[in-house]
C-alpha positions in Angstrom: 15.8 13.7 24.8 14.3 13.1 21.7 9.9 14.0 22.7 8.1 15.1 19.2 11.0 15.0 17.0 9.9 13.0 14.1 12.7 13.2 11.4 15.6 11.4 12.0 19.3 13.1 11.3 20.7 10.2 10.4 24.2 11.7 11.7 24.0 14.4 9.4 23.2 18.4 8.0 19.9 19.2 6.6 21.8 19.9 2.8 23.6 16.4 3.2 20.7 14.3 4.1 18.3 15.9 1.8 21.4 14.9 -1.1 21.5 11.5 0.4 17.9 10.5 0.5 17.4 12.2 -3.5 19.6 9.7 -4.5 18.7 6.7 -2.5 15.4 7.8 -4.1 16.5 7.6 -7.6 18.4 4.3 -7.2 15.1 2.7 -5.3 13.3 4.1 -8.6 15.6 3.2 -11.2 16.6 0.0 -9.7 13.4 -1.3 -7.8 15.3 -2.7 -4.7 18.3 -1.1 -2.8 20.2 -2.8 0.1 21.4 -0.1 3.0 21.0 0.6 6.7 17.7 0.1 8.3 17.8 4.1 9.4 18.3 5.0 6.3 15.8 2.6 4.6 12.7 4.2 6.9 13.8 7.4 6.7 13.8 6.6 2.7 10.7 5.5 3.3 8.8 8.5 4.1 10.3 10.3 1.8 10.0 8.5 -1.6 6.7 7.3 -1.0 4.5 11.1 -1.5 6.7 11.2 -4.5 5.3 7.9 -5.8 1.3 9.3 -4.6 2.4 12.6 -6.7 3.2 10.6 -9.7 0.1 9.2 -10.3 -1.2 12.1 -11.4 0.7 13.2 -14.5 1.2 17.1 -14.5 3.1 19.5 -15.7 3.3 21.1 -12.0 3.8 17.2 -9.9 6.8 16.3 -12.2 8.7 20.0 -11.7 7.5 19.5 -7.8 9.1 15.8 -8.0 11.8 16.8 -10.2 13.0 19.1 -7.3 13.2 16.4 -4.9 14.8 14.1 -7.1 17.2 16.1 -9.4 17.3 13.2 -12.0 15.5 13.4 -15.1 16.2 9.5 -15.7 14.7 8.4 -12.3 12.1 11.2 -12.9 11.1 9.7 -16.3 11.1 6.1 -14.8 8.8 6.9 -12.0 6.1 8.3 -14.0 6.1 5.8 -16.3 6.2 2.4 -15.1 6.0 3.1 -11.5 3.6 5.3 -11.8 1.6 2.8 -13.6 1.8 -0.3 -11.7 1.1 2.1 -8.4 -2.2 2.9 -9.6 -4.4 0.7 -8.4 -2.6 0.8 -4.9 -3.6 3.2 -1.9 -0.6 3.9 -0.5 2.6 1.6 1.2 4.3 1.2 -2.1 7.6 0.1 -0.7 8.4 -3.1 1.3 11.9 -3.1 4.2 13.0 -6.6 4.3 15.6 -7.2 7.2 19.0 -9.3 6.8 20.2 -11.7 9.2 23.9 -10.0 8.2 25.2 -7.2 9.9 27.9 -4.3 8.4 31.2 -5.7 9.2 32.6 -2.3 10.1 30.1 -0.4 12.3 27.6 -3.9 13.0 24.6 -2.0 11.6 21.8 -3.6 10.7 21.2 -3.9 7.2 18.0 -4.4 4.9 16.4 -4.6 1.8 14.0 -2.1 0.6 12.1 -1.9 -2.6 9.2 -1.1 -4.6 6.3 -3.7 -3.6 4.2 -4.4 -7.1 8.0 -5.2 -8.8 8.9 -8.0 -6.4 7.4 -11.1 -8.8 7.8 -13.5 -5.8 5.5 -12.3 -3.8 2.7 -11.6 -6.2 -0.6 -13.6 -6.2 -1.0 -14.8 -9.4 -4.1 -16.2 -8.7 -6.2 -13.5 -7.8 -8.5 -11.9 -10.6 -10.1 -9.6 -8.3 -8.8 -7.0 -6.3 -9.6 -8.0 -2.8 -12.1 -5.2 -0.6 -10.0 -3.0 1.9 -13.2 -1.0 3.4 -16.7 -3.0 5.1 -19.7 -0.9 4.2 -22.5 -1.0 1.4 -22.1 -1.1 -2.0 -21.1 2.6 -3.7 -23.6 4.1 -5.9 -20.8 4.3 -8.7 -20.7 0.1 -8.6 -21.7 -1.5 -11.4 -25.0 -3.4 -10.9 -23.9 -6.9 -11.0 -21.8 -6.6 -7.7 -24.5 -5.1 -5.9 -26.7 -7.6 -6.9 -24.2 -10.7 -5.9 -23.4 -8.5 -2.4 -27.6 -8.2 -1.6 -28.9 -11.8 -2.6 -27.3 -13.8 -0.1 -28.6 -11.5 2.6 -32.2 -11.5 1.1 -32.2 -15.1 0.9 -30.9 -15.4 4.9 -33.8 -12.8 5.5 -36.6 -14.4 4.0 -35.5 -17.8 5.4 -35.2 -16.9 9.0 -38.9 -15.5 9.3 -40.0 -19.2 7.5 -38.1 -21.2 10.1 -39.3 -19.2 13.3 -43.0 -18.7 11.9 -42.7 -23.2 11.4 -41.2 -23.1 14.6 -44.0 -21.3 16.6 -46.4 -23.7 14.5 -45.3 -26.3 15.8 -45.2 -25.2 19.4 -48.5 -23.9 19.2 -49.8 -27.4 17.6 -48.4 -29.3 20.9 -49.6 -26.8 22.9 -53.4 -27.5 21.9 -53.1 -31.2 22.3 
């Protein structure tokens, strides 16, 4: 049985699956979107995405650390350059596995697509100017004073109304109550 153990073998030696996932890593990188088994595509997964996270900070020390995993300068160069830079912005889940209705005709496996989420154009909101807000809570300290001012208006305007309505409310009651 299979309790705890996280990595998958794929059918395979430790030396050979490391070589096969540093190259399905450097085609994903160089070519933004691979098409392969749907094993292989998670197990890609979790390993090419730290190696995005490490590139956007542009060391001497997280391009040798990347550079081992990879062992291609090309793919290396590419991912800290324009991968790196369109990944900024983005907290983490930087690839996307799309599944295909086909099968492999020799062994049936399933097969998908994976790729590189902010270089698929299709699914891109062009409409958006601002980046929508992934945490609830107050405004930061580091915001600029013009979104904490849009965030606390409406709130003081709801505030300041409620107390007006019950206090007109109460008047009222009390008026009908003394005749």
């Amino acid at each position: 049985m299979r309790h705890g153990k996280k990595v998958n073998h794929l059918g395979r030696t430790a030396s050979h699956r490391s070589a096969l996932l540093s190259n399905m890593a450097s085609s994903l990188i160089l070519s933004k979107r691979i098409t392969t088994t749907v094993a292989k595509a998670k197990a890609l997964r979790k390993y090419v995405e730290p190696l995005i996270t490490k590139a956007k900070s542009d060391t001497m020390h997280s391009r040798r650390t990347v550079f081992s995993y990879l062992q291609n300068k090309e793919s290396v160069k590419e991912l800290f350059g324009t991968v790196a830079s369109r990944t900024s912005e983005r907290p983490g889940g930087y690839t996307r596995i799309i599944k295909m209705a086909d099968v492999r005709v020799g062994d049936n496996a399933e097969m998908c697509l994976i790729e590189l989420v902010d270089f698929n154009d299709i699914y891109k909101k062009e409409g958006t100017a601002k980046k929508a807000k992934t945490r609830r809570g107050r405004v930061a300290k580091g915001k600029k004073a013009e979104d904490a001012q849009v965030v606390e208006e409406p709130v003081a305007e709801e505030k300041a109304e409620k107390p007006a309505k019950k206090t007109a409310k109460k008047a009222d009651k009390k008026s009908e109550d003394k005749e």
